[in-house]
N, C-alpha and C positions, 0 to 999 in steps of 0.2 A: 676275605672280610666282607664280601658283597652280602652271604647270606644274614652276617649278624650287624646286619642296619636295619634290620626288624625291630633292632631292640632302642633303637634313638628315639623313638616313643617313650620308651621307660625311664631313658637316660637326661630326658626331659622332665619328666612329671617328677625325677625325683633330684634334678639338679639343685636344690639346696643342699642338701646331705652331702652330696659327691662336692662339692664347693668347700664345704667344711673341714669334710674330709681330706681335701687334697691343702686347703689350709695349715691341718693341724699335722699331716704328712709331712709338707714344707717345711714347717717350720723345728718339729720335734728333729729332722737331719740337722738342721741347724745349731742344736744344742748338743747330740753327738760328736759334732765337731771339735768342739773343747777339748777332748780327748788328746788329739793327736796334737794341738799347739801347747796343750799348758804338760804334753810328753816332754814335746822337745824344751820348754819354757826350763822344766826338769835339768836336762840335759846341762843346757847354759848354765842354769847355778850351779850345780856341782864341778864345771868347768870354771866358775867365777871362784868357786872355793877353793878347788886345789891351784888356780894360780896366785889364790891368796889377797884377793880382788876386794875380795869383802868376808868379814868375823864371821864364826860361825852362829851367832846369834840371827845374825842377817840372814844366812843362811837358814837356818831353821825356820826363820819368818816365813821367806819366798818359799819354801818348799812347802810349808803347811798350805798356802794358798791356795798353789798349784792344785795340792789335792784335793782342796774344797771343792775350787772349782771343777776339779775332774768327777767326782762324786754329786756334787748339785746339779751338773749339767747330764747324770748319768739317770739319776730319780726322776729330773724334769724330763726327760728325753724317752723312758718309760714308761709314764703319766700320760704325757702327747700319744705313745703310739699303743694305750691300750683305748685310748679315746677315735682315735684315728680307725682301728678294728672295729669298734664300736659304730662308726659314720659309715664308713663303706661296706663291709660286711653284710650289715641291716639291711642297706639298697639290696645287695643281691638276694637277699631273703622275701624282701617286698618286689621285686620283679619275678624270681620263683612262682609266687600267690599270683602275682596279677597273668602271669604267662600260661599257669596252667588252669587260672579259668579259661583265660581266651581258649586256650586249645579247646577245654573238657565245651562249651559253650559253642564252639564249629563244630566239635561232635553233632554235638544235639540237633544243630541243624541240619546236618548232610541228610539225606535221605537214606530211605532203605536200600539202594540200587550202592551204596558205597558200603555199607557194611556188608554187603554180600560178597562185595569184590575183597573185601578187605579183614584178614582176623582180629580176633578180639589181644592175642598175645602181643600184636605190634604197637596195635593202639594203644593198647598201656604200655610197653616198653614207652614210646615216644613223650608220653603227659607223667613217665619217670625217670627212666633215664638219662632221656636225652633234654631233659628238663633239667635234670641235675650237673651235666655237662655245661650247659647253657651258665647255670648258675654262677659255677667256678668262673666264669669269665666275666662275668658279671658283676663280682666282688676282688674272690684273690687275686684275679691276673691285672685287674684295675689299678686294686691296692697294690701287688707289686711293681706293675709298668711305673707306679707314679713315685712309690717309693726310689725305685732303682733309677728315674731320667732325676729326679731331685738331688738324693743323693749326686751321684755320677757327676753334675752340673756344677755342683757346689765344691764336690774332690776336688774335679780337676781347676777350677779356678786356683782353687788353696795352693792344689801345686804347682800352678804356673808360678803366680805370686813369689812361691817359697824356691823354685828353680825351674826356671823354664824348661833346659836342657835335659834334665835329671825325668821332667813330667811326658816329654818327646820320646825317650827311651820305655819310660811304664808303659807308655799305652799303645807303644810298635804293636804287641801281638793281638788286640782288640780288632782290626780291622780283617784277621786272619779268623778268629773266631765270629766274626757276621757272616761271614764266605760259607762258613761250616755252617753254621744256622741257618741258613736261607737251605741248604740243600736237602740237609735232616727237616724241615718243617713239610716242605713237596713231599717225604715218602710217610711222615707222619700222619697227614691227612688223607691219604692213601689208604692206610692202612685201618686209620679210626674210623673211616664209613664202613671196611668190613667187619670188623667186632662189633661198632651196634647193630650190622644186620645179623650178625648169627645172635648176638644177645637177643633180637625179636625174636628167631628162628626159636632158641628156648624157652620165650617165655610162653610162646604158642604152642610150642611141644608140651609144656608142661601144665599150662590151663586148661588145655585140652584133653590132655590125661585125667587131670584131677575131675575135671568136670563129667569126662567120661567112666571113672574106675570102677563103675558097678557093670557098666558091659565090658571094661576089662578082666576084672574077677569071673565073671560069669563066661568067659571062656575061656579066661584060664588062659592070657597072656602075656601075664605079667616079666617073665624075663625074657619073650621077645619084645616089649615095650621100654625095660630096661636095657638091654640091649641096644635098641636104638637111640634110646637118651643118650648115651655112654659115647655114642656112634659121634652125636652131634655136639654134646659136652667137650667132645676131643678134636673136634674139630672147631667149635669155640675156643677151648686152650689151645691151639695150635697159631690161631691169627692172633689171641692175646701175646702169645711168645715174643711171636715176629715185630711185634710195637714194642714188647718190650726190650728186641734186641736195639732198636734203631732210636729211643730215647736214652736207654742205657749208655750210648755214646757222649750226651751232654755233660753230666759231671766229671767224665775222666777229663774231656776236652777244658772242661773250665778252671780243674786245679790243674793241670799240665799248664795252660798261659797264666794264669794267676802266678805260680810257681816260678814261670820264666821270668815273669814281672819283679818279684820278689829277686830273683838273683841280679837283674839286671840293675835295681836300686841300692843292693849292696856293692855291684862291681863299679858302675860308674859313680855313683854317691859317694865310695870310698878312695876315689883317683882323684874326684871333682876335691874332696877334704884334703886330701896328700897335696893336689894342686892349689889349696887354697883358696879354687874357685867355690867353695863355700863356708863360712863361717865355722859353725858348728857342728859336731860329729851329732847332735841332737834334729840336725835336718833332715836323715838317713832314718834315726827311730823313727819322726816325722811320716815321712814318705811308706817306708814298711807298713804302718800303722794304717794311713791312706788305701795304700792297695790292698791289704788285708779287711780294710773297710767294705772297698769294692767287689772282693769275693765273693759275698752272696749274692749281694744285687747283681752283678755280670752272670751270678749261676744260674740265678732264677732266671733269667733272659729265655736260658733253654725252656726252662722250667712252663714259664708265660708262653710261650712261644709253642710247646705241646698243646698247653691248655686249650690257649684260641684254635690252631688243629682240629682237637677235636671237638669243643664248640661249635665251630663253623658245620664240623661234618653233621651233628646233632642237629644243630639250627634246619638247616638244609632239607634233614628228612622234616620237621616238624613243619617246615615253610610250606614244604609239597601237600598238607592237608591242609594247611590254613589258606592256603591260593585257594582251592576248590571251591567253587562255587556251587551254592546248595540249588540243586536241582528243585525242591520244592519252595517259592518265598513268598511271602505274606505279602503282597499287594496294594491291601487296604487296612490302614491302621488308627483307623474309626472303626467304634465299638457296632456291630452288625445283629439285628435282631433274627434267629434262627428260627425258621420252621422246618416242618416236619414232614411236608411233603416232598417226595424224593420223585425225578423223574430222570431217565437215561435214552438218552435219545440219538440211535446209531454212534453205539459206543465202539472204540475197537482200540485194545492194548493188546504192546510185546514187550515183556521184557526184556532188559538192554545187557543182561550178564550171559544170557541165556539164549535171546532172539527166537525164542517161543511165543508166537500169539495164542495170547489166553483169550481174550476175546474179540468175536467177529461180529462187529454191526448189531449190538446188543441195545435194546429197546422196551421200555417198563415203565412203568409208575406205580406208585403209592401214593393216596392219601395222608391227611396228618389223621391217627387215630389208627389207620389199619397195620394188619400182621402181613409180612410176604415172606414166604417159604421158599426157601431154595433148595432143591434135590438134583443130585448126576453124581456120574459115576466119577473116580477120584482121576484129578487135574482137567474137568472141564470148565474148572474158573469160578467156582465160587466164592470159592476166599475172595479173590481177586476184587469182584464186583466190594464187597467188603471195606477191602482197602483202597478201592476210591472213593467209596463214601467218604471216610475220611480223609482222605485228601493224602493218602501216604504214596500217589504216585500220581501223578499227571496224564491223563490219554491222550494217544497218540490223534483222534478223529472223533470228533460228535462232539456231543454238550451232557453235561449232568447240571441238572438245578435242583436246587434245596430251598423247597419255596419256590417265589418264580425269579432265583438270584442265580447265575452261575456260581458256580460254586469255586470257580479262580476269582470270584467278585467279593466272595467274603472273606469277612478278616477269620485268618487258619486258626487264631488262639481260642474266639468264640466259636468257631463251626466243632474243634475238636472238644474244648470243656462243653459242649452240649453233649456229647456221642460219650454213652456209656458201653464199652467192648469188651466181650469175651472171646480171648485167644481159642483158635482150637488147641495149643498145647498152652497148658493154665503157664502163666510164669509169677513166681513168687519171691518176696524179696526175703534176706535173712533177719525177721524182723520178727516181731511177735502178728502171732493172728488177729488182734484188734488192731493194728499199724498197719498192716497188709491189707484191711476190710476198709478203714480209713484213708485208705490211698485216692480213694474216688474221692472223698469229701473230708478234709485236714479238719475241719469246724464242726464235723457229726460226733453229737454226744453217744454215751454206752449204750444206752437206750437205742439210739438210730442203728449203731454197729450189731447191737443182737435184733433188735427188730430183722434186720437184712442177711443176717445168719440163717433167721428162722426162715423166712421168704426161700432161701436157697438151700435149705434142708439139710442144716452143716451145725447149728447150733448147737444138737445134742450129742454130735462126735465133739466138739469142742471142749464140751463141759466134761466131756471123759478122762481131757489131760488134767495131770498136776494142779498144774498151773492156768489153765480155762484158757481163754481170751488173750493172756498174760503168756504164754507158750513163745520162746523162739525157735523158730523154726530153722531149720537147717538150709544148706544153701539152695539154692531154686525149690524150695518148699518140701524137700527132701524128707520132710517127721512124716508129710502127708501121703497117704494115698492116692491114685490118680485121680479119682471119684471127687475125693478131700477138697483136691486140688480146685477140681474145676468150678466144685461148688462155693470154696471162698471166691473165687474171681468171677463167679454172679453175683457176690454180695457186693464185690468190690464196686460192681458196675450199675445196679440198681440203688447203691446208698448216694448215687449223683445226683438223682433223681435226674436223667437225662431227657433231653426233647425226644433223641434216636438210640436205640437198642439194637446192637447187634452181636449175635450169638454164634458164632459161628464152629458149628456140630459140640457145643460145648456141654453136652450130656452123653458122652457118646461112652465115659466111663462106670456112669451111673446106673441101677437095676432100672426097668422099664415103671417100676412103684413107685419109685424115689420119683423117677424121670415125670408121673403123672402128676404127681403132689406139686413137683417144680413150673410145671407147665402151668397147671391150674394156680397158682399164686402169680406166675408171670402174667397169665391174663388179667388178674387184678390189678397191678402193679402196672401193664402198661396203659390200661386206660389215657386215651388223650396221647399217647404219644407212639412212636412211629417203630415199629418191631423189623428186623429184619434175620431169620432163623436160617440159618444153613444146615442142612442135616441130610443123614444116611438112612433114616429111620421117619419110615409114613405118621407113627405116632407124633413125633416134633412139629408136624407140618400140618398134621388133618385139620386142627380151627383155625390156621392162616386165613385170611380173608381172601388173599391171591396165594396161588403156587404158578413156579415157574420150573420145568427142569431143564436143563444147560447139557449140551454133549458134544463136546471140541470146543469149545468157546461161543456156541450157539444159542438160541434156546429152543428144543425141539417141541415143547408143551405148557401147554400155560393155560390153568383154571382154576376152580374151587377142586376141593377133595372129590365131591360129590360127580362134579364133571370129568371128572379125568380117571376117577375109577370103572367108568364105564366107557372108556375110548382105550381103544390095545396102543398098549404102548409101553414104555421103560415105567411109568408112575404106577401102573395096574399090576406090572408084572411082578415092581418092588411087593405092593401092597400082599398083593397075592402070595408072595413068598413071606415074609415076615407074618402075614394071618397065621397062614398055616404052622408055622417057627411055635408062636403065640402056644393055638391049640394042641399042638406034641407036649408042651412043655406042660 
């Protein structure tokens, strides 16, 4: 139970409901009760009739009552417990909502160095699955524990009351079935942390399929992919089995003692009557009726008793990401006025999945207003530098300032709504193409969204579809072309109107025409604010105001186009080659 004290937070903010609930629980057993007294009440008259006690008018009287009672206290009793479903249930529907934002909400915070380590299939198993596991303990195992100690509480009073001796014998084999419960619970938990890991295991197998299946089609692997699904489906059913052999023992076990109960109430209830030591043969229906009552509540014990099992084991994985602390945290939480001059001053990262140093003692500046080009050959860190601009990773050594602010000095919500970013792989959501261009700016009118269309030379494939603007796109931007792609997530990023641009090789699917047209609107466009271009290609780079080019995490070169075309080296020799590309062509 350690792991699910996470949730006395919840069990707090919603303790009015649970209050009510276990009120209207209380008290609706209490009107089920009737049942078994105005049974036996039965019993009596009909014993008061045939010894001739009382007319049979009389007779009809008490026995009509009886029934009222037992049918008014059956409706009321009803009533209570479709309300009682209503009080507790709700809670665990409102703790579900509040749970799985928390979790989706430490998502967002973790950094990128956790989603690396981590697949996307578990992550959602965890904010569903084991959310849902969660839930069930959080409502039904609640409503029943409170249902079955209430009841339970109130039985055995009744039956003391009505025989103490007769109540000594019912409830001999209860303490034989907690023995059994406590043991089945140990391998039940056992068992329920290995089916939600294989249920991650599939859901990863399968996200990862679907999201991959055009490079599975295109080699034509589909029934070794199925195959392997099949592999770990059946090994997912195989641990399902095994829980379901070791709960499948709770209900025999609860009608076996219930059952014993039942005969034990008929053999001594029926010696205790022979002996006189009880009144009426209506104290036996009584008692039946009693333990019969207890059946279900005793059964669900097991029942509850899997639940929290596997709750616990769900809790537990979800506990293990909400512990994690986010490697990247916002500091300062005053609004921070952003500029545009960027400076790196003996920079040096590694990353922590990998233990590769991307960069070595890396050193640059930009003005607010200027373009910086970045060129090397692929994994000398480009991106990289990128993603500490925006703050997506912390450096191990040096200073970066934005402005003359470190850049762990400003608040992360303002540094990132300034930085409008192009992925090098476009990523797109399944949304329509004005919602995806809008993504930079929720408050930009249609005007603003085709304006930044056109800027990114996407407008007039746009208006090619059906449906224009209004297009849903498939999932990661899948209707679209690479080209398509890249060019809506320059719209995306220029409709911020951002202080910082940064493009990283984001033309790299585009013709070199297109790629000019884009260039020459981007110089318009960034006027006054601060460019940063990663690119494969001299053209992306020639009007940068600074180029710098990077090799191992270094920067081996650094000028204008004009300078570095005429120094030998990696920039002259790109150039040189992509000219000459240029004129064959």
């Amino acid at each position: 139970m350690k792991e699910l004290q996470h949730l006395n937070k919840y069990f707090l903010k919603y303790k009015a409901h649970l209050l009510v609930g276990i009120i209207i629980t209380i008290t609706a057993r209490l009107f089920l009760l009737f049942t078994p007294r105005y049974v036996k009440e039965i019993f009596v008259v009909i014993e008061k009739y045939k010894k001739e006690t009382i007319t049979l008018e009389v007779f009809k009287s008490e026995l009509l009552v009886a029934i009222m009672y037992i049918i008014g206290a059956a409706v009321i009793g009803g009533i209570l417990t479709f309300f009682m479903r209503q009080a507790i249930i709700n809670v665990s529907r409102y703790i579900e909502y509040d749970l799985k934002n928390e979790i989706y909400n430490q998502y967002q915070k973790l950094s990128l160095n956790f989603y690396k380590k981590n697949r996307t299939g578990d992550l959602m198993n965890r904010i569903t699955e084991d959310v849902g596991r969660v839930r069930m303990y959080s409502g039904p195992a609640i409503m029943y524990s409170v249902n079955t100690l209430a009841l339970f509480v109130i039985v055995i009073i009744y039956m003391i009351n009505a025989s103490p001796k007769l109540t000594l014998y019912t409830i001999a084999p209860l303490p034989i079935l907690s023995v059994i419960i406590y043991k089945l619970s140990k391998e039940i938990h056992k068992r329920s942390t290995i089916v939600q890991e294989y249920l991650s295991k599939l859901s990863t197998f399968t996200q990862e399929s679907f999201s991959g299946i055009s490079v599975i089609k295109a080699y034509g692997i589909e029934p070794q992919t199925s195959t392997n699904f099949k592999l770990l489906a059946t090994e997912s059913k195989e641990k399902k089995i095994n829980l379901a052999r070791v709960q499948a023992w709770f209900f025999p076990m609860m009608i076996l003692l219930i059952g014993t109960s039942n005969l034990l109430v008929i053999y001594v209830g029926g010696m205790q009557y022979i002996n006189g030591e009880i009144e009426s043969i209506g104290t036996i229906a009584e008692f039946l009726i009693y333990v019969n009552m207890l059946t279900w509540p005793v059964a669900t014990v097991g029942w509850v008793t899997s639940i929290i099992q596997q709750a616990e084991a769900s809790q537990k994985r979800i506990n293990e990401f909400l512990k994690i602390e986010p490697e990247i945290t916002n500091t300062i939480n005053t609004q921070t006025d952003i500029k545009g001059d960027i400076v790196f001053n003996n920079v040096s990262f590694t990353y922590d999945d990998t233990n590769i140093q991307a960069l070595k003692n890396i050193s640059f500046s930009i003005k607010e207003g200027e373009t910086l080009a970045i060129l090397g050959k692929t994994g000398s860190g480009k991106s990289t530098i990128l993603d500490l601009i925006g703050r997506l990773y912390d450096i191990d050594q040096g200073t970066i300032n934005i402005g003359k602010t470190s850049i762990e000095q400003l608040n992360l919500t303002n540094l990132r709504d300034r930085i409008g970013y192009v992925p090098q792989e476009a990523f797109l959501f399944s949304d329509t193409i004005k919602t995806n261009i809008k993504f930079g700016n929720h408050d930009a009118s249609d005007d603003d969204v085709i304006k930044a269309a056109k800027n990114a030379q996407v407008h007039k494939n746009i208006l090619k579809f059906n449906k224009g603007y209004d297009t849903v796109l498939g999932e990661r931007g899948i209707t679209l072309s690479g080209g398509q792609k890249q060019r809506v997530s320059i719209a995306r990023a220029i409709i911020k109107s951002p202080k910082i641009l940064l493009f990283d090789d984001c033309l790299s699917a585009v013709d070199t025409e297109t790629e000019e047209k884009i260039l020459k609107n981007l110089n318009k466009i960034s006027k006054n604010k601060t460019s940063v271009i990663v690119s494969h290609r001299v053209s992306s780079a020639k009007n940068a105001n600074k180029i710098i080019v990077l090799d191992n995490g270094k920067i081996v070169q650094e000028g204008t186009h004009d300078s570095l075309i005429n120094i030998e080296g990696y920039y002259k020799h790109l150039y040189t080659k992509q000219l000459s590309e240029t004129e064959t062509k």
